[in-house]
DRENNUVO-416248 format. One line per field, with one value per atom (N, C-alpha, C): residue number from 1; chain; x, y, z. Coordinates in steps of 0.2 Angstrom, whole numbers. Layout:
<atoms>
seq: NUM  ... $
mol: A  ... $
xx: X  ... $
yy: Y  ... $
zz: Z  ... $
</atoms>
This chain:
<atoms>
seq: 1  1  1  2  2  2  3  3  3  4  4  4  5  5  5  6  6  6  7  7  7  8  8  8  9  9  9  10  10  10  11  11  11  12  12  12  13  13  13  14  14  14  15  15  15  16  16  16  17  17  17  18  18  18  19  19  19  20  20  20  21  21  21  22  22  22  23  23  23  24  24  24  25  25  25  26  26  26  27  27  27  28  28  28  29  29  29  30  30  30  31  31  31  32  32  32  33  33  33  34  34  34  35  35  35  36  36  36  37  37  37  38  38  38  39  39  39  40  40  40  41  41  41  42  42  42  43  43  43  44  44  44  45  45  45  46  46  46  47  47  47  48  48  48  49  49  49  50  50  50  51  51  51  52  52  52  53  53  53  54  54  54  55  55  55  56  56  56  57  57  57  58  58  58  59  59  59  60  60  60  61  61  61  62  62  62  63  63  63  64  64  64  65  65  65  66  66  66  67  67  67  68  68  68  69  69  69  70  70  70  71  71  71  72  72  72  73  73  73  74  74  74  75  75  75  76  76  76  77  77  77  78  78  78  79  79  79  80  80  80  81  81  81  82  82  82  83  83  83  84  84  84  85  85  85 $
mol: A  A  A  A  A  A  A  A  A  A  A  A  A  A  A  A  A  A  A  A  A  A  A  A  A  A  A  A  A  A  A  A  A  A  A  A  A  A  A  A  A  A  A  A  A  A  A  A  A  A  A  A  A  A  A  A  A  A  A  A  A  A  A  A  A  A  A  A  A  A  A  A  A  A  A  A  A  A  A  A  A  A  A  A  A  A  A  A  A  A  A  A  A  A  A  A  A  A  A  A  A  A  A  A  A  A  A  A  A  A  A  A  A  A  A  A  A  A  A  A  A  A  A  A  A  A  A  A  A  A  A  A  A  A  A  A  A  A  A  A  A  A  A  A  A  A  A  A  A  A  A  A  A  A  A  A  A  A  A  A  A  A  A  A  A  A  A  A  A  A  A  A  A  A  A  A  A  A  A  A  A  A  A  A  A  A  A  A  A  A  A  A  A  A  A  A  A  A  A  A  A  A  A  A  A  A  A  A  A  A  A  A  A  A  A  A  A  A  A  A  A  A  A  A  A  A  A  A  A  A  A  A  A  A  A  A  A  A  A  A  A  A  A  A  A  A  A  A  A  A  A  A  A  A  A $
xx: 794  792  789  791  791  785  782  778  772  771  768  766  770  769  764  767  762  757  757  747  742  749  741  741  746  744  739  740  734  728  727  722  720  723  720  717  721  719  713  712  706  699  701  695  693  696  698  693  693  692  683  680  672  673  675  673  677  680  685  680  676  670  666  663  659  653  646  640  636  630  626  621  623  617  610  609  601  603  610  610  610  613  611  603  598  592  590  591  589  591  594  597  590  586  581  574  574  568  568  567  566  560  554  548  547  551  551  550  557  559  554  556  552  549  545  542  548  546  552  552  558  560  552  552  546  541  539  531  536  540  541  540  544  543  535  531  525  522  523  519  522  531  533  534  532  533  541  542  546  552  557  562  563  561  555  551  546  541  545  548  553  557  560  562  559  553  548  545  546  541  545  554  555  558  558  560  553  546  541  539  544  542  544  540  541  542  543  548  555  556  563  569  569  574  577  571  573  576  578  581  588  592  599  599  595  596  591  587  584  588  591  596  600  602  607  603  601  598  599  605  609  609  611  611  605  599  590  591  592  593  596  601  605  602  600  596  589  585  580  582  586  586  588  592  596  588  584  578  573  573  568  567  574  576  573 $
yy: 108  107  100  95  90  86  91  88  92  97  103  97  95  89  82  81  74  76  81  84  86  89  88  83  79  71  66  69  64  70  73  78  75  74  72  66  62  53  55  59  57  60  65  64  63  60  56  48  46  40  37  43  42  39  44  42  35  32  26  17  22  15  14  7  7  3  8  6  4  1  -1  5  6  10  11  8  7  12  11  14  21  25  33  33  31  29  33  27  27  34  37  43  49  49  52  49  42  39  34  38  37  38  38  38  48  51  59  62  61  64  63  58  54  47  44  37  33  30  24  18  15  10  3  2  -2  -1  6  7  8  11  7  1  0  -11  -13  -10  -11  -10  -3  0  1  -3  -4  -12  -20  -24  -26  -21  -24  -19  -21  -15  -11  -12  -7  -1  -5  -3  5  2  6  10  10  15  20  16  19  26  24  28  34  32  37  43  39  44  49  46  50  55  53  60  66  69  77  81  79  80  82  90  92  87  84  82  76  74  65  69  75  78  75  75  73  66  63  56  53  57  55  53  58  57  50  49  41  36  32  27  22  20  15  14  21  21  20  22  18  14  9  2  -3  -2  -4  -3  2  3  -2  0  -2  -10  -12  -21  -22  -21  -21  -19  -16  -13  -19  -21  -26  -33  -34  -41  -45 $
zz: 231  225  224  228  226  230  236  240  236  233  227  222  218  214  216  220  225  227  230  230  225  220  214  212  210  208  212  219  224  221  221  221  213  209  204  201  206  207  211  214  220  215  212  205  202  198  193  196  201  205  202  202  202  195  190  182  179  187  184  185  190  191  186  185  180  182  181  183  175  180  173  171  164  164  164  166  170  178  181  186  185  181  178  179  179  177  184  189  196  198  198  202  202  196  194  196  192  195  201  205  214  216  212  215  218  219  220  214  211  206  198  199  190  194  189  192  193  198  201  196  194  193  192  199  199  194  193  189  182  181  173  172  176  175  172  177  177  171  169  165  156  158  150  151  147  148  144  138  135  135  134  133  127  123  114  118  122  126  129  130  137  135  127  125  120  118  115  120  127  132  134  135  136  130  125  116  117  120  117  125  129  135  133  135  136  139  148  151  149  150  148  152  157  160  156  151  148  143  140  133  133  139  139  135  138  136  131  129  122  116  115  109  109  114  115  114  109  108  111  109  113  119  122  131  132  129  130  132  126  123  129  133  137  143  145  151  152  146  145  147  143  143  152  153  162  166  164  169  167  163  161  161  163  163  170 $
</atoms>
């Protein structure tokens, strides 16, 4: 029972592990824009100078995939500034 208990415990620390790291939100960003998937990092840069710019651009895509993170202003806001600096 006891060795039963120990493994879901480890078993649940070992999941638990990813959601305990704390990345920038500009790094949610990256995993999509990779130059494959959506424009890469660098052509935002290029083509928003400001982080307004940048949140303006991605509130007005149309792209179903930007819907998750439309709505989060904030997470924009934060992204935006960390990509832009």
């Amino acid at each position: 029972m006891k060795k039963t208990l120990f493994a879901v415990a480890t078993l649940a620390l070992a999941a638990a592990m990813p959601s305990l790291s704390v990345a920038g939100e500009a790094d949610t960003c990256k995993g999509c824009h990779n130059g494959s998937v959506a424009p890469a990092v660098d052509a935002l840069k290029s083509k928003f100078k400001t982080a307004d710019a940048l949140v303006a651009g991605a509130k007005a895509s149309a792209n179903p995939m930007m819907k998750a993170v439309q709505g989060d202003e904030a997470k924009l806001k934060a992204a935006a500034a960390e990509l832009v600096k």
